[in-house]
mmCIF file as Biopython writes it, N, C-alpha, C and O atoms, coordinates in Angstrom:
data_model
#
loop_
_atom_site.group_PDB
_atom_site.id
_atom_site.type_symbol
_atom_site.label_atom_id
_atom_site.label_alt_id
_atom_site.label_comp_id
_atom_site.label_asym_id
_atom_site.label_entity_id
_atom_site.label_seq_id
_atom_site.pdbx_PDB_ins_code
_atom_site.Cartn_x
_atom_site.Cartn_y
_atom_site.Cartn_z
_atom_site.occupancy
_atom_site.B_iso_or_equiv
_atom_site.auth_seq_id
_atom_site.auth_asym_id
_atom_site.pdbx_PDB_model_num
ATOM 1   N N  . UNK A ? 1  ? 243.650 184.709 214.482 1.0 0.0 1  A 1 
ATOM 2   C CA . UNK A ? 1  ? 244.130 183.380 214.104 1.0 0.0 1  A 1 
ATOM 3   C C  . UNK A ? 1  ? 243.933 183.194 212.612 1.0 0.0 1  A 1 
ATOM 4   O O  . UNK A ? 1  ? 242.781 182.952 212.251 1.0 0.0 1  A 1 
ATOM 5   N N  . UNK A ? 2  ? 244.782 183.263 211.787 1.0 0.0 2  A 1 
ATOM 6   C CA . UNK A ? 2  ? 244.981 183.035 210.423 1.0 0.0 2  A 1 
ATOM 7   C C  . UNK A ? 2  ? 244.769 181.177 210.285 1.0 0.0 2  A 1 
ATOM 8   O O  . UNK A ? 2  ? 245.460 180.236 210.675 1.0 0.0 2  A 1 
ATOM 9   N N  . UNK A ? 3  ? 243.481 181.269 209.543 1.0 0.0 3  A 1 
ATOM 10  C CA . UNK A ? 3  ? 243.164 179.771 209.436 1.0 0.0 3  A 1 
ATOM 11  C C  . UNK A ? 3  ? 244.083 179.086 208.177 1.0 0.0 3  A 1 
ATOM 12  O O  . UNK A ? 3  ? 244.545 179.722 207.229 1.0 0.0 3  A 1 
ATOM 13  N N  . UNK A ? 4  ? 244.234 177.572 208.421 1.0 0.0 4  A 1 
ATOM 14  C CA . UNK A ? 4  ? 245.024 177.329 207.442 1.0 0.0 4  A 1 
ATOM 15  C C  . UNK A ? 4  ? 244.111 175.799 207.222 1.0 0.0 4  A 1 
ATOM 16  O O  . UNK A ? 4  ? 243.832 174.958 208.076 1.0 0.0 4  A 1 
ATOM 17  N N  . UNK A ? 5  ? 243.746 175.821 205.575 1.0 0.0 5  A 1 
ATOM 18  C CA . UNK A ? 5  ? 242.424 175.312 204.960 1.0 0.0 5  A 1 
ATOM 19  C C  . UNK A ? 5  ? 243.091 173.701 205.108 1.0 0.0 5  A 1 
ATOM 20  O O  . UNK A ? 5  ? 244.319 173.615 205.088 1.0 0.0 5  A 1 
ATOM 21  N N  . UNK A ? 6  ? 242.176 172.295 205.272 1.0 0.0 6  A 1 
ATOM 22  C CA . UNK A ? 6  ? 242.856 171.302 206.134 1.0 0.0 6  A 1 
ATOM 23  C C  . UNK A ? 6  ? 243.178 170.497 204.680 1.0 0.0 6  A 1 
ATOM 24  O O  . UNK A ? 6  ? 243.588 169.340 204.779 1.0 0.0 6  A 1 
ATOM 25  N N  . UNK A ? 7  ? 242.987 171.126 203.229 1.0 0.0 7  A 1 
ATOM 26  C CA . UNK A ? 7  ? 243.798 170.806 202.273 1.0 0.0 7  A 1 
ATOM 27  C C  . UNK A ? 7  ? 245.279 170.903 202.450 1.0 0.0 7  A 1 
ATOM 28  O O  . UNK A ? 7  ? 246.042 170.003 202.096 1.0 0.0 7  A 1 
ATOM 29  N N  . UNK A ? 8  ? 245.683 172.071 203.033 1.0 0.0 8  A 1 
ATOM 30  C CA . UNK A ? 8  ? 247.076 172.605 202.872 1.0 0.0 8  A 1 
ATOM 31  C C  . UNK A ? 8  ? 247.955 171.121 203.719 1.0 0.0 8  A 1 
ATOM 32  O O  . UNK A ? 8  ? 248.929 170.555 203.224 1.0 0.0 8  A 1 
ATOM 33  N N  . UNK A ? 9  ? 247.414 170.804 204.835 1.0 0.0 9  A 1 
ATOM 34  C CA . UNK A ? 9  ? 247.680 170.102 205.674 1.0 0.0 9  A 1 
ATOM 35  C C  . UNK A ? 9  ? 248.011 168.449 204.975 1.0 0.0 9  A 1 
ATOM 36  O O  . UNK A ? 9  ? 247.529 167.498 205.589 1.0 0.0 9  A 1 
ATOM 37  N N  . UNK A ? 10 ? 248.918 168.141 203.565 1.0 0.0 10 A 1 
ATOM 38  C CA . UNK A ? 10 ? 248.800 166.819 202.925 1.0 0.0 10 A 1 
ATOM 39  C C  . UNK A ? 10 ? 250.467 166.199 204.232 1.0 0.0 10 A 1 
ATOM 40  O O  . UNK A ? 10 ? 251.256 166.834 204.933 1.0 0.0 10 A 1 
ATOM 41  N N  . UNK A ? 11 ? 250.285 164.850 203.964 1.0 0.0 11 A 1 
ATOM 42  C CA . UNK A ? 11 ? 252.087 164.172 204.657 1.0 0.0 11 A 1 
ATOM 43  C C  . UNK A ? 11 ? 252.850 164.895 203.899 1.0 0.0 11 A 1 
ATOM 44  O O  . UNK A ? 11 ? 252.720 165.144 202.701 1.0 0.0 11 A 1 
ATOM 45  N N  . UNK A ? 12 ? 253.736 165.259 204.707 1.0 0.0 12 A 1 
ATOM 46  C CA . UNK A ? 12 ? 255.004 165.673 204.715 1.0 0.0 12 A 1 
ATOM 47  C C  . UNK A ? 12 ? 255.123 166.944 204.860 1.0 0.0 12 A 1 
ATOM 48  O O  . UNK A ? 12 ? 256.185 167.540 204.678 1.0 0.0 12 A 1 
ATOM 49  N N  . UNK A ? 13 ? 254.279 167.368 205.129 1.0 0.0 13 A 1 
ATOM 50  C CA . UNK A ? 13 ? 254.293 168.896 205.231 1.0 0.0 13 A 1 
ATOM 51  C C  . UNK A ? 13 ? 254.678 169.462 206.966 1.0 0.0 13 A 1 
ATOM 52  O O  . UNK A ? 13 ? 254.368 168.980 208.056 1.0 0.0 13 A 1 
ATOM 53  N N  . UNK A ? 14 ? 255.184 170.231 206.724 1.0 0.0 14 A 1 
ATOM 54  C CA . UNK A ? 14 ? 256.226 170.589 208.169 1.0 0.0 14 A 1 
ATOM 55  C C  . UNK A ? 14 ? 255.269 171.845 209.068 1.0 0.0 14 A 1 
ATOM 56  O O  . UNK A ? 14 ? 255.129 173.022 208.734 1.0 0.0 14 A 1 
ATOM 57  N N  . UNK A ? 15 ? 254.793 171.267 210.078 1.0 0.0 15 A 1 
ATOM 58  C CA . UNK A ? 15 ? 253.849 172.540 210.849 1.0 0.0 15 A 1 
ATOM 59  C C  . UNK A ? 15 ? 254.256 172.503 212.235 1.0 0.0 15 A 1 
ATOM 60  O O  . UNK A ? 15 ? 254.815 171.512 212.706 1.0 0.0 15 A 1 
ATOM 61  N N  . UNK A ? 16 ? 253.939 173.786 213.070 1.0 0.0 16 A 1 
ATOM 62  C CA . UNK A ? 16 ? 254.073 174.013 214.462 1.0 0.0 16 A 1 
ATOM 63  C C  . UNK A ? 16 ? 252.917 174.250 215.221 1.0 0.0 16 A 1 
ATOM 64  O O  . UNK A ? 16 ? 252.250 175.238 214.915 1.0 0.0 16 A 1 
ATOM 65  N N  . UNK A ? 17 ? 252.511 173.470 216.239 1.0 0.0 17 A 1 
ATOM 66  C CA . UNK A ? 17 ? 251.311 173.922 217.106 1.0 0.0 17 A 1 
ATOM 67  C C  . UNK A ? 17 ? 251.710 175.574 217.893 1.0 0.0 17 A 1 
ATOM 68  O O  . UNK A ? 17 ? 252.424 175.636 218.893 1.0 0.0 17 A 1 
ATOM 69  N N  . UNK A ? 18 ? 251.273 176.465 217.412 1.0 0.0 18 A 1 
ATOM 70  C CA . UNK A ? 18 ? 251.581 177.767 217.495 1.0 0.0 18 A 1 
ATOM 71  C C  . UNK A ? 18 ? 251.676 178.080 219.049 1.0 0.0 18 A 1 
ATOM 72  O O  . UNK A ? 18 ? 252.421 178.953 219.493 1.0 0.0 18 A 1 
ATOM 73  N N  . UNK A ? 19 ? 250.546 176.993 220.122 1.0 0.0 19 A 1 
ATOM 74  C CA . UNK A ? 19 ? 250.359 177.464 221.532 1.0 0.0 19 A 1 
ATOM 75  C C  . UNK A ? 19 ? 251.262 176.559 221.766 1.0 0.0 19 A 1 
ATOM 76  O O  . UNK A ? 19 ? 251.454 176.722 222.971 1.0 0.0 19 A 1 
ATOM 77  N N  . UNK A ? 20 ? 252.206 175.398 221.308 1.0 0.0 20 A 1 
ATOM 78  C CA . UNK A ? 20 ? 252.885 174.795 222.092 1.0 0.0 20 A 1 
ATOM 79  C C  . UNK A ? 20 ? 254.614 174.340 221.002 1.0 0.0 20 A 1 
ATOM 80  O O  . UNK A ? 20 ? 255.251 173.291 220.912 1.0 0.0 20 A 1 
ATOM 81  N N  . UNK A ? 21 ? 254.772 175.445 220.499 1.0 0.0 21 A 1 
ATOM 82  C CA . UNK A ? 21 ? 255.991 175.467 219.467 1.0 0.0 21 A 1 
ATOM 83  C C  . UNK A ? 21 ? 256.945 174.771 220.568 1.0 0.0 21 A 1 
ATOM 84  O O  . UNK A ? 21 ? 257.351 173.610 220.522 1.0 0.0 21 A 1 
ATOM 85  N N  . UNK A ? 22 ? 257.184 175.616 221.451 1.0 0.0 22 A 1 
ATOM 86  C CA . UNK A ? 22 ? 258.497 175.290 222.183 1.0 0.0 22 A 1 
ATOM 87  C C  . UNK A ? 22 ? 258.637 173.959 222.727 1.0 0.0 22 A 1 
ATOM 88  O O  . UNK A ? 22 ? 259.716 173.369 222.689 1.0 0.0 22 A 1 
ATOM 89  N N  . UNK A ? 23 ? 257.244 173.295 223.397 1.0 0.0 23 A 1 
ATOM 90  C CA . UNK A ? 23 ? 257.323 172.047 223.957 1.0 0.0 23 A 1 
ATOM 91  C C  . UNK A ? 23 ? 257.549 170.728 222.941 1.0 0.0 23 A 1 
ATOM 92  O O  . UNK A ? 23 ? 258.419 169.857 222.949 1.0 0.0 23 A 1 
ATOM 93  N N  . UNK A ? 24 ? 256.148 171.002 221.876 1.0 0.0 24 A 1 
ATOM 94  C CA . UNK A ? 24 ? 256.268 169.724 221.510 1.0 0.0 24 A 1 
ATOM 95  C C  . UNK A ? 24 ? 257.194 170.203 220.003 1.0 0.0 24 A 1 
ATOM 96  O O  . UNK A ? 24 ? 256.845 169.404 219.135 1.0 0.0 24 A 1 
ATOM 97  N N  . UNK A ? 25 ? 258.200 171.183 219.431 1.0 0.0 25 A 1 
ATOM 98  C CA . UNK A ? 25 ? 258.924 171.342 218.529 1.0 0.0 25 A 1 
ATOM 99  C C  . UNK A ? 25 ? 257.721 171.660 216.985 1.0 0.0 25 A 1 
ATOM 100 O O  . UNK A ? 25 ? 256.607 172.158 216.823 1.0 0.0 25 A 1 
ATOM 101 N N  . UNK A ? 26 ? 258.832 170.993 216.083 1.0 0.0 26 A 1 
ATOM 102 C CA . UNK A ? 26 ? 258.260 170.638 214.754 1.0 0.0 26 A 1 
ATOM 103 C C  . UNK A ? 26 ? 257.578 169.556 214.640 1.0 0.0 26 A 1 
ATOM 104 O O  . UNK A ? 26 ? 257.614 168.611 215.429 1.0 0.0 26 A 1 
ATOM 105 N N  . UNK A ? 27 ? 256.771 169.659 213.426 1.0 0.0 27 A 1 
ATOM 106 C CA . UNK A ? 27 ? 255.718 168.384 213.674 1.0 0.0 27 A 1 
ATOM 107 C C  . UNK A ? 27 ? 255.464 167.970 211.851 1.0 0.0 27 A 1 
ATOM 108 O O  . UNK A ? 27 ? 255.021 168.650 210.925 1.0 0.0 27 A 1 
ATOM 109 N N  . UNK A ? 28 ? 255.817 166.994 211.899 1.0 0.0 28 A 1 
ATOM 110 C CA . UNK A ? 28 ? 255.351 166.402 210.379 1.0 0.0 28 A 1 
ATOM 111 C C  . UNK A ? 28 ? 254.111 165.506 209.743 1.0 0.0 28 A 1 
ATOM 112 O O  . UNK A ? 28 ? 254.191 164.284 209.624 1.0 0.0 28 A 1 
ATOM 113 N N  . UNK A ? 29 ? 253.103 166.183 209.400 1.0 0.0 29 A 1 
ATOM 114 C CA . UNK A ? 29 ? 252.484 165.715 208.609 1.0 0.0 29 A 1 
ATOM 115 C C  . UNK A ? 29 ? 252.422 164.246 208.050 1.0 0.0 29 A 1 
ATOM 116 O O  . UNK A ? 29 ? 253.025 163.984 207.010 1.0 0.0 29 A 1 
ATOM 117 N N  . UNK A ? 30 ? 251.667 163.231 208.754 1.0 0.0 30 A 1 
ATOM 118 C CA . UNK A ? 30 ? 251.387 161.722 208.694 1.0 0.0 30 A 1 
ATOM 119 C C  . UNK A ? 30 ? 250.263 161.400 208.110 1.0 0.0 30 A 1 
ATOM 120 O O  . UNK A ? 30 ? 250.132 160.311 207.552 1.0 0.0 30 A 1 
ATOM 121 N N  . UNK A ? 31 ? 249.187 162.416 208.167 1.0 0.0 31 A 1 
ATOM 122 C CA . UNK A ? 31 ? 248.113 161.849 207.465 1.0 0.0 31 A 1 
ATOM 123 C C  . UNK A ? 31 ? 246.878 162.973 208.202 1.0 0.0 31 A 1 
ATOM 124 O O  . UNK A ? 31 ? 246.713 163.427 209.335 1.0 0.0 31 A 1 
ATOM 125 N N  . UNK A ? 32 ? 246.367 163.071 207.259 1.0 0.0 32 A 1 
ATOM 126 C CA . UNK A ? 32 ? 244.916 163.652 207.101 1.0 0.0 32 A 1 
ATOM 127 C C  . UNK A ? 32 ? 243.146 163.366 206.729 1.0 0.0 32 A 1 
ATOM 128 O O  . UNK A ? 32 ? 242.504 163.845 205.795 1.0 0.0 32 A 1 
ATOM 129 N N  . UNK A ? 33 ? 242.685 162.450 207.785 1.0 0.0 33 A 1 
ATOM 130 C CA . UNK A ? 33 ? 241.290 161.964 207.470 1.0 0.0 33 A 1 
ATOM 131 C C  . UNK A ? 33 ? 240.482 162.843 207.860 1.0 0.0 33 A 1 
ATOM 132 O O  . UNK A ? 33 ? 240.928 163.751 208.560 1.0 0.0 33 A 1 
ATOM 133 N N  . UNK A ? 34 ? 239.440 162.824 207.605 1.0 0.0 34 A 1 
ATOM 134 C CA . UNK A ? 34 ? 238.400 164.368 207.415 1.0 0.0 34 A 1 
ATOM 135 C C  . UNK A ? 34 ? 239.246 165.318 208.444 1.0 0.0 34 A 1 
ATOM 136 O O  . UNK A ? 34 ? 240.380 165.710 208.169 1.0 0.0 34 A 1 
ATOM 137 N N  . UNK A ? 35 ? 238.553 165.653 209.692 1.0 0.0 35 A 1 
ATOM 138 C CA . UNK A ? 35 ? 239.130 166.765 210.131 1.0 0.0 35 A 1 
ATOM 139 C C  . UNK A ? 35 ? 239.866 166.202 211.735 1.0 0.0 35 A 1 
ATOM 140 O O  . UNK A ? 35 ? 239.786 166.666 212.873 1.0 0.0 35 A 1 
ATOM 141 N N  . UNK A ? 36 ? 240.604 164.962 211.143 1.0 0.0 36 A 1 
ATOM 142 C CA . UNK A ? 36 ? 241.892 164.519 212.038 1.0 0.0 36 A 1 
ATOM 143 C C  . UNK A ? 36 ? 243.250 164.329 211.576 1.0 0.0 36 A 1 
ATOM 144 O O  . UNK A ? 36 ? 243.526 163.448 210.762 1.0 0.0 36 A 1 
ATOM 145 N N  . UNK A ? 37 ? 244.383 165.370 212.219 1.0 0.0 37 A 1 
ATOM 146 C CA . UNK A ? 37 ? 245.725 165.330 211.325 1.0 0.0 37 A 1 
ATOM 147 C C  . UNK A ? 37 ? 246.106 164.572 212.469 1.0 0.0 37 A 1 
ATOM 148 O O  . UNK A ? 37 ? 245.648 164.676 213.607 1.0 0.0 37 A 1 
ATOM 149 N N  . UNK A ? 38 ? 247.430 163.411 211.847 1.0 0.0 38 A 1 
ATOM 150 C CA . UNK A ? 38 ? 248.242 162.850 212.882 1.0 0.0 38 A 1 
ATOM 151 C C  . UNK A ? 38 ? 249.377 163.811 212.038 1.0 0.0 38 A 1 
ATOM 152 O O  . UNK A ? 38 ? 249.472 164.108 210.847 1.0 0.0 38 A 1 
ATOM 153 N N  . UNK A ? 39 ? 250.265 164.180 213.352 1.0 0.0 39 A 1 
ATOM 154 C CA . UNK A ? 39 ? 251.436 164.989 213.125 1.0 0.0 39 A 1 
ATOM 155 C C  . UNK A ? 39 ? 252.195 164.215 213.877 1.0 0.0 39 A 1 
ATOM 156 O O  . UNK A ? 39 ? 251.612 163.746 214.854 1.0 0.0 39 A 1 
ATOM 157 N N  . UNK A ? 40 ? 253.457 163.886 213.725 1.0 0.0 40 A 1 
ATOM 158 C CA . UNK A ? 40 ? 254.863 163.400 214.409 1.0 0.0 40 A 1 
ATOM 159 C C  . UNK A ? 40 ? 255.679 164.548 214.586 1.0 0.0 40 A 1 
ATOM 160 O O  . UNK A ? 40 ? 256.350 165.259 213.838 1.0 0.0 40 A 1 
ATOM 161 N N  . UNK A ? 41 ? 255.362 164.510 216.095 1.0 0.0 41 A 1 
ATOM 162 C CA . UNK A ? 41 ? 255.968 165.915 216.985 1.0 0.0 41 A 1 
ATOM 163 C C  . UNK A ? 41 ? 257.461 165.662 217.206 1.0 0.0 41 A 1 
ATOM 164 O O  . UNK A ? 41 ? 257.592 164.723 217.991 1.0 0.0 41 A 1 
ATOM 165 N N  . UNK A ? 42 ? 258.597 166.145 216.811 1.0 0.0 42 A 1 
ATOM 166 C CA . UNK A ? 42 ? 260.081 165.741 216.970 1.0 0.0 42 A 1 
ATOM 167 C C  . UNK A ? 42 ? 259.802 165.983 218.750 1.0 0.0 42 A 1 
ATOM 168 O O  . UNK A ? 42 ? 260.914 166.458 218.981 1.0 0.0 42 A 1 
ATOM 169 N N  . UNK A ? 43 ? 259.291 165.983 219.758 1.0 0.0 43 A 1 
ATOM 170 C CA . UNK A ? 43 ? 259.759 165.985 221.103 1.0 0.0 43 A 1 
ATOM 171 C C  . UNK A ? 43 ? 258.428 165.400 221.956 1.0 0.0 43 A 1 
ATOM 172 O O  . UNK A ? 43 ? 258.584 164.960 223.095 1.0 0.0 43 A 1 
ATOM 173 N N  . UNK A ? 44 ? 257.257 165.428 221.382 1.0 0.0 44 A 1 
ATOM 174 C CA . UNK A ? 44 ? 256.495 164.330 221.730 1.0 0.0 44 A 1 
ATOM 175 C C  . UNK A ? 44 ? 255.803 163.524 221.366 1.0 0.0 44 A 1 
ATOM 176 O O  . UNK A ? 44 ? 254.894 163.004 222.013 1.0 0.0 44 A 1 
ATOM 177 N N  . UNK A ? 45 ? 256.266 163.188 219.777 1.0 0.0 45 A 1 
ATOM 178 C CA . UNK A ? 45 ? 255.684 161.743 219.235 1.0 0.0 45 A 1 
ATOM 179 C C  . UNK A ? 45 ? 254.599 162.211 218.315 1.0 0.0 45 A 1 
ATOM 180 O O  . UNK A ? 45 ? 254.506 163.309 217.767 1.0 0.0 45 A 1 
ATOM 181 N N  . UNK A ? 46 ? 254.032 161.483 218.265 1.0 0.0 46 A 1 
ATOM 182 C CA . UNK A ? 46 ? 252.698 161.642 217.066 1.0 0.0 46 A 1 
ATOM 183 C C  . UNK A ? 46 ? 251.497 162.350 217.805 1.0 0.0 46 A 1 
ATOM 184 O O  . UNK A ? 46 ? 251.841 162.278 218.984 1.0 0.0 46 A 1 
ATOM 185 N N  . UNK A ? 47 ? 250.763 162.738 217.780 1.0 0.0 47 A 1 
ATOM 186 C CA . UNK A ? 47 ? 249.568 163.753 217.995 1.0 0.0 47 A 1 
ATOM 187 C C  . UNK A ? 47 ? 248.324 163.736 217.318 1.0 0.0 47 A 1 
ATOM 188 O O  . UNK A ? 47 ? 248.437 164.277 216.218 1.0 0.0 47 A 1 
ATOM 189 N N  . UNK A ? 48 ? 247.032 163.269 217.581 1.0 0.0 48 A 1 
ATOM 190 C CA . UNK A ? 48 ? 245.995 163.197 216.288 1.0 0.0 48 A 1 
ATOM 191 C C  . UNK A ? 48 ? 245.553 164.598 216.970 1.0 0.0 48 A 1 
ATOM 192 O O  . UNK A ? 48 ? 245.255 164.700 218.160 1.0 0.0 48 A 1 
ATOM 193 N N  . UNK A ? 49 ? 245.557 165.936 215.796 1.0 0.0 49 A 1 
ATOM 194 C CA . UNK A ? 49 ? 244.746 167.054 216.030 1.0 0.0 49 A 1 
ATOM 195 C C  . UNK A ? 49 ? 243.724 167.480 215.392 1.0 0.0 49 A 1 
ATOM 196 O O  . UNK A ? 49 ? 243.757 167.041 214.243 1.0 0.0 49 A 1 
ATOM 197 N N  . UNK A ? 50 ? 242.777 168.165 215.595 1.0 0.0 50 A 1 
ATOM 198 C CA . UNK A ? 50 ? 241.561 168.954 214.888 1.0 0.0 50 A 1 
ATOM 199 C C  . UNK A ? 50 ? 242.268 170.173 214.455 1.0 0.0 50 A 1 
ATOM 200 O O  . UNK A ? 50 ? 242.602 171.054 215.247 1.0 0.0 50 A 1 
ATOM 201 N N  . UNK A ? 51 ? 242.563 170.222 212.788 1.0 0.0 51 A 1 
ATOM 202 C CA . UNK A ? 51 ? 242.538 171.757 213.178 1.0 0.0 51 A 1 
ATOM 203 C C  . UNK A ? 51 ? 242.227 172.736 213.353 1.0 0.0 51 A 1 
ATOM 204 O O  . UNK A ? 51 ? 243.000 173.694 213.317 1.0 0.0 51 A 1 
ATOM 205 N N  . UNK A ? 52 ? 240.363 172.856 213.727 1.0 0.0 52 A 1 
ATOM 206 C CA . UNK A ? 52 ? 239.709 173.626 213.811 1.0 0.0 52 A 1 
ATOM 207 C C  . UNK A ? 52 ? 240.042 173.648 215.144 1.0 0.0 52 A 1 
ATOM 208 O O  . UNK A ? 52 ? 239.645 174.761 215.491 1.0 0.0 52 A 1 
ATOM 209 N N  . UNK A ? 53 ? 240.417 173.232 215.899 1.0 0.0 53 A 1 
ATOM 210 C CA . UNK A ? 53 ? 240.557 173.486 217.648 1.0 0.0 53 A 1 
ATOM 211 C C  . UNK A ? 53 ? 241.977 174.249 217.855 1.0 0.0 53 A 1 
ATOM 212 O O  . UNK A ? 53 ? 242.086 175.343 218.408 1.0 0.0 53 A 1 
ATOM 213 N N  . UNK A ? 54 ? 243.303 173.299 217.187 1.0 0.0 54 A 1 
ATOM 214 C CA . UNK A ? 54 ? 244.367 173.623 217.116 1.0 0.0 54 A 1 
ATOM 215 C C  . UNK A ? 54 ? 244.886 174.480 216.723 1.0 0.0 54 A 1 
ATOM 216 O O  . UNK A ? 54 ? 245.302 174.053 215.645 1.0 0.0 54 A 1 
ATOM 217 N N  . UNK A ? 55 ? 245.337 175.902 216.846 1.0 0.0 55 A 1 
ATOM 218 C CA . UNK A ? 55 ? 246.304 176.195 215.755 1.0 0.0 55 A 1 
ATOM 219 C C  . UNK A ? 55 ? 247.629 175.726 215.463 1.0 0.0 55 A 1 
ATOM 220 O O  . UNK A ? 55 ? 248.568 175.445 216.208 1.0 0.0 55 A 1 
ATOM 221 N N  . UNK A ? 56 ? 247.461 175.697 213.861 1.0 0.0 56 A 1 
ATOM 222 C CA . UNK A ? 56 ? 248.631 175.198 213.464 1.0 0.0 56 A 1 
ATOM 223 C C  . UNK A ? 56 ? 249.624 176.323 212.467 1.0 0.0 56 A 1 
ATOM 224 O O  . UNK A ? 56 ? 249.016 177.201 211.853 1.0 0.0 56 A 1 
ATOM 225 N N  . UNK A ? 57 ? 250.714 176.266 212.382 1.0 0.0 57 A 1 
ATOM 226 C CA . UNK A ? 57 ? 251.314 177.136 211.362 1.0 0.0 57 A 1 
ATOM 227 C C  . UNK A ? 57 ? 252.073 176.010 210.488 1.0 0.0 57 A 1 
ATOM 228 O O  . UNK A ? 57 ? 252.596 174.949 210.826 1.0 0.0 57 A 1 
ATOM 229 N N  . UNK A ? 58 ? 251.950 176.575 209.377 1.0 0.0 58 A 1 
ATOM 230 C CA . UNK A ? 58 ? 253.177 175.810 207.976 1.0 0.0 58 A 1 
ATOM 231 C C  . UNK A ? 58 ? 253.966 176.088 208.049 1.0 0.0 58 A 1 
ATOM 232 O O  . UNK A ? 58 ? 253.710 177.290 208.123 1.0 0.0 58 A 1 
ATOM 233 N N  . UNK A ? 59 ? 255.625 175.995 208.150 1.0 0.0 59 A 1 
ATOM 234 C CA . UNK A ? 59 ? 256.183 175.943 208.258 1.0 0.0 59 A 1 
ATOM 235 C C  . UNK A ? 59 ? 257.263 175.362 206.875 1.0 0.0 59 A 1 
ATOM 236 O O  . UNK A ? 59 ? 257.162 174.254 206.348 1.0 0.0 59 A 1 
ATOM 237 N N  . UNK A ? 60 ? 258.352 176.525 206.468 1.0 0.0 60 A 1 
ATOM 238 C CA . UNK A ? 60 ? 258.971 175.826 205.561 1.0 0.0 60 A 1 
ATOM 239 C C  . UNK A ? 60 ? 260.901 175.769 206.586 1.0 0.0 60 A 1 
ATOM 240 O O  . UNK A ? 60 ? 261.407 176.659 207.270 1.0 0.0 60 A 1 
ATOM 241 N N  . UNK A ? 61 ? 261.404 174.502 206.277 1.0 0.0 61 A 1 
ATOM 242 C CA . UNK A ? 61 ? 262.485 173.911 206.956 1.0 0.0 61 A 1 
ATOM 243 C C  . UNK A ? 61 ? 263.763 174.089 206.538 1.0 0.0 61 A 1 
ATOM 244 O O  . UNK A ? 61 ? 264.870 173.937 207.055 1.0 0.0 61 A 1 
ATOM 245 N N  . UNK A ? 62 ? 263.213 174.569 205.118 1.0 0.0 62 A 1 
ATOM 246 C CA . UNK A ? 62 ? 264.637 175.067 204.157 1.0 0.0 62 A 1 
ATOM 247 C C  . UNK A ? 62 ? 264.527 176.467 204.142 1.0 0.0 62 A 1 
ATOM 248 O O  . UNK A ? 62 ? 265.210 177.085 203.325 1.0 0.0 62 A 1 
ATOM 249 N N  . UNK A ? 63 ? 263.823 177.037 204.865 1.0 0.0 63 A 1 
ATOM 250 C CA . UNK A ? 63 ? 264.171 178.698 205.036 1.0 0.0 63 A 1 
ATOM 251 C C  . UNK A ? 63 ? 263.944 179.450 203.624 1.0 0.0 63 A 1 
ATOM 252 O O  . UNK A ? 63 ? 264.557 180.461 203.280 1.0 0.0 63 A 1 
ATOM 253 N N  . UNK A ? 64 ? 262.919 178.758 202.837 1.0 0.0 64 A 1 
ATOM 254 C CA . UNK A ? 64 ? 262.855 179.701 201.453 1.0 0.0 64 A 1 
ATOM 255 C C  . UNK A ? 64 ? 261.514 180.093 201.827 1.0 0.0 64 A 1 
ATOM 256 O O  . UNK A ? 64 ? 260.972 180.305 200.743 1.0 0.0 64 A 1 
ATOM 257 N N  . UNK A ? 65 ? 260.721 180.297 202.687 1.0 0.0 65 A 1 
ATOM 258 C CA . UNK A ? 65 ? 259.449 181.264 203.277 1.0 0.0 65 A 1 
ATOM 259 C C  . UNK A ? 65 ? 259.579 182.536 203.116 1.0 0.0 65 A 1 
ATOM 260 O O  . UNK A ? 65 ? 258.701 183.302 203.515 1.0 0.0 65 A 1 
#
């Protein structure tokens, strides 16, 4: 599991819950208080995650990755 530091994690930044890509989609970056991200899941809404529990991947949307 390639950790991703919970700086990287600012709003607007575009990530995928890696164990649940397919269900809950893409997820956007709402906010980051110590080590709780709310993400807005395009297929199930907002989500408050740890990401020390979660994996998450970054994700770029314009395909220049």
């Amino acid at each position: 599991m390639s950790e991703i530091h919970i700086s990287e994690l600012t709003p607007g930044t575009f990530v995928i819950n890696v164990d649940k890509e397919v269900e809950w989609g893409i997820g956007q970056v709402q906010s980051s208080i110590n080590n709780k991200i709310t993400i807005n899941f395009e297929n199930v809404g907002k989500k408050t995650i740890n990401p020390k529990e979660v994996e998450l991947k970054i994700i770029d949307i314009n395909g220049t990755n």
